[in-house]
N, C-alpha and C positions, 0 to 999 in steps of 0.2 A: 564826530566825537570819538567814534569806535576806532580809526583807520589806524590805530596801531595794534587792534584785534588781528586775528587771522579766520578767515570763515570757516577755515579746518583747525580745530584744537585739540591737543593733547593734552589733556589736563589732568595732574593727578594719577594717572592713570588710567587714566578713561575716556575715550576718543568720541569728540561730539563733533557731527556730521557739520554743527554750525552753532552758533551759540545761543546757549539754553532760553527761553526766553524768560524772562525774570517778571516776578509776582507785580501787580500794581507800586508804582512808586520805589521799587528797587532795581537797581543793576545789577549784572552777573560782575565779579570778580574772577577772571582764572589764577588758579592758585599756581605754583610753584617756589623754589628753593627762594631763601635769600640768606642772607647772613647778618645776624642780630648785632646788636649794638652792644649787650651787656658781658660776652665774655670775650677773655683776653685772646682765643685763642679759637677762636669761635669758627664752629663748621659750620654749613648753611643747615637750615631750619626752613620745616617745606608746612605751607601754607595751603589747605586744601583747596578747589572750588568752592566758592558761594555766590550768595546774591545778599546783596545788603544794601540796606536804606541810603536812597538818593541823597537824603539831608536828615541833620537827626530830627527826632520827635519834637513837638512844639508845645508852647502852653496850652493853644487850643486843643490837641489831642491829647493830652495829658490831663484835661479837663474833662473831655467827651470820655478817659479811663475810672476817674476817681467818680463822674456819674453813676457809671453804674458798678462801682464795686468801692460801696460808703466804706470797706474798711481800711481801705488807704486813703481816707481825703486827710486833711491836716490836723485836724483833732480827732481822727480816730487808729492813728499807725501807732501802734506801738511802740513805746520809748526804748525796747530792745531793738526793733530797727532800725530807726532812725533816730537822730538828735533833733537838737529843740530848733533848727534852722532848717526844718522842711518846709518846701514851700511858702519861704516866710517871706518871698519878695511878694504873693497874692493877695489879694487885698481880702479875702475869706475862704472857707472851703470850697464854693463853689462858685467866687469871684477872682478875675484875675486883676482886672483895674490897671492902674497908671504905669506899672513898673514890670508889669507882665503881658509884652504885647502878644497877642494870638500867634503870629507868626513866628515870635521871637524862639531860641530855644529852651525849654524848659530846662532851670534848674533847679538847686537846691535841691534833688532829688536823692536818696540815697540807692543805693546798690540795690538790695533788697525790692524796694519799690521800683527803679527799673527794669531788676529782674522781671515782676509781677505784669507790668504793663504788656512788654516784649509776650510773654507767654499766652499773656489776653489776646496777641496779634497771632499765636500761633507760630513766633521768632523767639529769635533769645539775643543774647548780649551777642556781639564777636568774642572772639576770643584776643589775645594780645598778640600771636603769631599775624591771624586775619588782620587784626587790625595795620600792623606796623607793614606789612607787606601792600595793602591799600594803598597806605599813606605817602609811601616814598614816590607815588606818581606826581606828576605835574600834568600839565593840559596837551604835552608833548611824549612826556616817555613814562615808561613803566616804573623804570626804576631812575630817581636823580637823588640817592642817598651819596653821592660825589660831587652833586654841583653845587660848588661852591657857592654859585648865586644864588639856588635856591634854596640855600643853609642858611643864608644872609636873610632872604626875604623872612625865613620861620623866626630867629633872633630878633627883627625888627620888631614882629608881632609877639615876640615874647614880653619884650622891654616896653609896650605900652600900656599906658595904665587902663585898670577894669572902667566900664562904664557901668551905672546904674539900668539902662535899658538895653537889650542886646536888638540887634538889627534879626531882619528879617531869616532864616533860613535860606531864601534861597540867595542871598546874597553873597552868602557863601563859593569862595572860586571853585568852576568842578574842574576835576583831573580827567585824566584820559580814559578811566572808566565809565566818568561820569558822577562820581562821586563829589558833593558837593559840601566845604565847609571843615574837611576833615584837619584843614589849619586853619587858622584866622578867625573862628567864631567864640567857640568855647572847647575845652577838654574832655574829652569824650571816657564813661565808663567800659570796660572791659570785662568781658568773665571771670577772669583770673585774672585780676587786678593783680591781687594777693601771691601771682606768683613774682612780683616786681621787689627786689632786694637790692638798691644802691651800699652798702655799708663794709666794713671792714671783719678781719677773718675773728670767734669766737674760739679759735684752739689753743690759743696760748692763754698762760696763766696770771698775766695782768691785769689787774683789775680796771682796768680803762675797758677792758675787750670782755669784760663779763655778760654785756646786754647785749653784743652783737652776734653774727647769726653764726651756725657753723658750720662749715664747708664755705662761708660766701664769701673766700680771699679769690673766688676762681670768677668772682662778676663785677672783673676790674672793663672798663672799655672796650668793646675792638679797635674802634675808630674816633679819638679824642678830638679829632675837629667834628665830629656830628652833635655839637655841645646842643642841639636843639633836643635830638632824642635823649641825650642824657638827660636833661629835665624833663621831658615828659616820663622818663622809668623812674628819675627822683622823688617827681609827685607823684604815680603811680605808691611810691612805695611807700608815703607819707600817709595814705587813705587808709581808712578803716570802713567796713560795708554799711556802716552808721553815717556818715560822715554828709554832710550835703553841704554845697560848696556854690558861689553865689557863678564858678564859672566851669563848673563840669556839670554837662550834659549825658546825652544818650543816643545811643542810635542803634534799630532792630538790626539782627542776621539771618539767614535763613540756609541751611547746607543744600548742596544741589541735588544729593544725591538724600533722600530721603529718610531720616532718622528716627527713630522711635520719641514720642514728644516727653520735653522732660517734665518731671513731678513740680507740680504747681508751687510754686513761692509760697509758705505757710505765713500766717499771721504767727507768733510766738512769742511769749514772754520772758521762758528763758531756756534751754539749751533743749529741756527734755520736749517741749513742745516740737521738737523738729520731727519731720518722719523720716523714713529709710530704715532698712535692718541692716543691722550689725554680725557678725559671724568673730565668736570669740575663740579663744586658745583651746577649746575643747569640743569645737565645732558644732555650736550649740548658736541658734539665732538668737540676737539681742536687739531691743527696739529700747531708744532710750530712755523712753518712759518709764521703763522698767527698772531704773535708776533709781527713782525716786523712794523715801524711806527713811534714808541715813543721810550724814552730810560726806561727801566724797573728795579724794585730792582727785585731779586730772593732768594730765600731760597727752602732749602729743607726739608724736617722731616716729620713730622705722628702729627695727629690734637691730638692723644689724651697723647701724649706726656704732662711730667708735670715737665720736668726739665728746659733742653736748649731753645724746640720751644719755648714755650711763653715768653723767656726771649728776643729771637730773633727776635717773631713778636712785641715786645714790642718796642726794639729797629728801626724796621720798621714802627710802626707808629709814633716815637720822630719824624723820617726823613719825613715822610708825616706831622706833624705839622708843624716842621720847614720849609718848601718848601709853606707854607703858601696859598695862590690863586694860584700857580706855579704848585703845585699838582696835576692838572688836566693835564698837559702836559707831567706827569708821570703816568709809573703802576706798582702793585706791586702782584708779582705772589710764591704761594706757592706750590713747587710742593713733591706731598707725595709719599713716598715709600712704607708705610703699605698699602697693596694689600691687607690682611685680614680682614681690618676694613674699610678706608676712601672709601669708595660709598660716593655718591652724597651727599644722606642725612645727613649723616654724616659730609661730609666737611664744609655744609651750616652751619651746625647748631655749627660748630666750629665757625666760621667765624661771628654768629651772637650774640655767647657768648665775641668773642671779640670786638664787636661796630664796624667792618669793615664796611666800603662803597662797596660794591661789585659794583658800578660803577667803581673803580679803582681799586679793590681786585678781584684776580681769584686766584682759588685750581683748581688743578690736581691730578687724577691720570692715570696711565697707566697701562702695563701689566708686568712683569716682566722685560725680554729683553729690552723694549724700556726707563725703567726706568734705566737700568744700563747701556745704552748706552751714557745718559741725567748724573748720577752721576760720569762716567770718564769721561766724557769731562768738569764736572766741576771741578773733584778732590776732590768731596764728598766719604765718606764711611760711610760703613751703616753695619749694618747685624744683627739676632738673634742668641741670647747667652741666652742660658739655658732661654728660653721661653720670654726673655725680646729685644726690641727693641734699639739698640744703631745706634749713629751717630756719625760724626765728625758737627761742625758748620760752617755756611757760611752766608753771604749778601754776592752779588754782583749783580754789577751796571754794564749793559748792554747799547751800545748803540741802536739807531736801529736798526742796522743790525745784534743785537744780541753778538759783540764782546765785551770781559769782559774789562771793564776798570779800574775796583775798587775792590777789594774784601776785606773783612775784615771776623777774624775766630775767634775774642777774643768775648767773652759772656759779656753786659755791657759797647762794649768799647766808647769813644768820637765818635760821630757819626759827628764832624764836617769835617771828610775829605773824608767822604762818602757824604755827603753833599755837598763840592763843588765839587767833582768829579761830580755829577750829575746834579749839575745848571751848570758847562757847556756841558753839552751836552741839552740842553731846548731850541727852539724856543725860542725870543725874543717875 
């Protein structure tokens, strides 16, 4: 299965005598370059070493998870994680019954909750560089993102319709890793789902182009005959970390080289329930618990942004004019996802090019993790394409207890129904 291995590997960076040998029920993966699917112009994108699940997780283990940890079975997940179609092919919490065979893959699971599981195992998601690099194997080569046949063979299995029972795990075809089922079963969750943007450019000033993202004119195709991967990055980009789906699954990863373990998947209700600190424009730590109070606008983006943000913080402070003396009983918080630039210094000095009040104005940012735990719960997306920063748009209007009650995604638009969404929730 391995003999397109080499018993000497350089992988990554890191020279193994022979390959690593991989956890119960997982293969090693060597990482290295490929070249994505999503930009037009696209350099290769390098995939580190891992080891990741032979075959995704299954009903049955997915039941052996929600045993002992009652607060993800299906009446106890919170409706902030997940939608009302978790688990809803099982026949009770802790029944799987006719339509959920043991073996089968589990789905209906959202994000959130496979996160939780994976960490139970002491794994996590893949990520979608890991993932997509896996995938291009067949049971022959590393890489067949050119053959044509076996472009033909993934389209076949796109164009078939869903069954009500999914076949067994391991029925699944394996590639030359050994990886088993990564086509032909079901669609598999990702870490960064969320970094997946099929859509057209938000810089120009038509109002057709007001919900779209900005910077993403740059994540046109490399390769328009791989019409397979463009629909897995189109539905990718269609999911929300809510979402549970009668034909996406899951499947653990585990890095070779040993990482610090990440912060447990919180149960949550609504945003401030998340943990992580925050480090604001005055280099003062923030937890966002400490939110709560008032009712708050929020956005997200990178200060040095020069398309969407400023068009968004502009429209944030029409809302603060408008709100008049009222505005003090409001706040309004920018929270950044550029890790490589916005420090402290940087976010002030954003904030003071645009006349902000920083008595009602605070920037954030975070660490990676606690940033994209903060963008699925709001259904933000983000991510870097060919060295540039892209997003999806948002305002939203928070109560105090941090639950969303308003959002609006269009660039420019009437701010008058963000506006009363938000006088009523104000102290008289």
């Amino acid at each position: 299965m391995r003999h397109a291995l080499l018993a000497l590997l350089f992988v990554s960076g890191v020279l193994y005598a022979k390959t690593p040998e991989p956890p119960p029920g997982m293969v090693f993966i060597p990482g290295g370059e490929y070249k994505p699917l999503y930009a037009k112009e696209a350099t290769p994108r390098t995939a580190l070493a891992l080891f990741m699940d032979a075959v995704q997780v299954t009903n049955a283990q997915f039941l052996g998870f929600v045993e002992a940890h009652p607060e993800c079975r299906r009446t106890q997940l919170r409706s902030a994680q997940a939608d009302s179609n978790y688990l809803k092919h099982w026949a009770g919490d802790l029944e799987l019954g006719a339509k959920a065979p043991p073996q089968a893959p589990v789905t209906h699971v959202a994000w959130h909750a496979a996160q939780a599981y994976c960490q139970s195992q002491h794994k996590r998601l893949p990520t979608q560089d890991e993932w997509e690099f896996a995938a291009r194997a067949d049971a022959k080569k590393i890489d067949t993102s050119s053959d044509q046949a076996f472009l033909k063979l993934l389209l076949e299995w796109y164009s078939k319709p869903a069954t009500s029972a999914l076949e067994s795990v391991q029925s699944g075809i394996s590639n030359v890793h050994g990886v088993r089922g990564l086509h032909g079963l079901v669609c598999e969750w990702v870490h960064d789902f969320n970094n997946s943007m099929i859509v057209g450019d938000s810089r120009g000033d038509g109002s057709m182009e007001r919900k779209l993202f900005c910077g993403a004119g740059s994540l046109l195709a490399a390769d328009v005959s791989n019409y397979a991967a463009y629909m897995r990055f189109a539905f990718r980009s269609s999911l929300k970390g809510s979402y549970c789906v009668g034909s996406l699954g899951f499947r653990g990863a585990k890095s070779v080289k040993e990482t610090p373990p990440a912060p447990a998947t919180p149960q949550f209700t609504t945003i401030y329930d998340l943990p992580g600190e925050w480090r604001t424009q005055d280099d003062k730590l923030l937890t966002l618990d400490q939110l709560r109070g008032k009712p708050r606008i929020i956005t997200m983006g990178f200060t040095s942004c020069k398309y969407a943000c400023p068009r968004i913080i502009g429209d944030m402070k029409r809302i603060e004019t408008e709100l008049g003396a009222d505005a003090d009983k409001a706040a309004f918080v920018f929270f950044s996802f550029d890790t490589a630039t916005d420090e402290p210094a940087q976010m002030k000095k954003a904030a003071g090019e645009q006349k902000l009040d920083l008595g009602r104005w605070t920037f954030a940012i975070s660490d990676d993790e606690t940033i994209r735990q903060l963008a699925v719960a709001l259904q933000f997306k983000f991510a870097t394409v060919e060295g540039f920063l892209t997003h999806s748009n948002l305002i939203a209007v928070l109560d105090a207890d941090g639950n969303i009650v308003h959002r609006e995604e269009s660039l420019g638009a009437d701010i008058a129904p963000t506006v009363t969404a938000l006088k009523k929730l104000l102290p008289p």
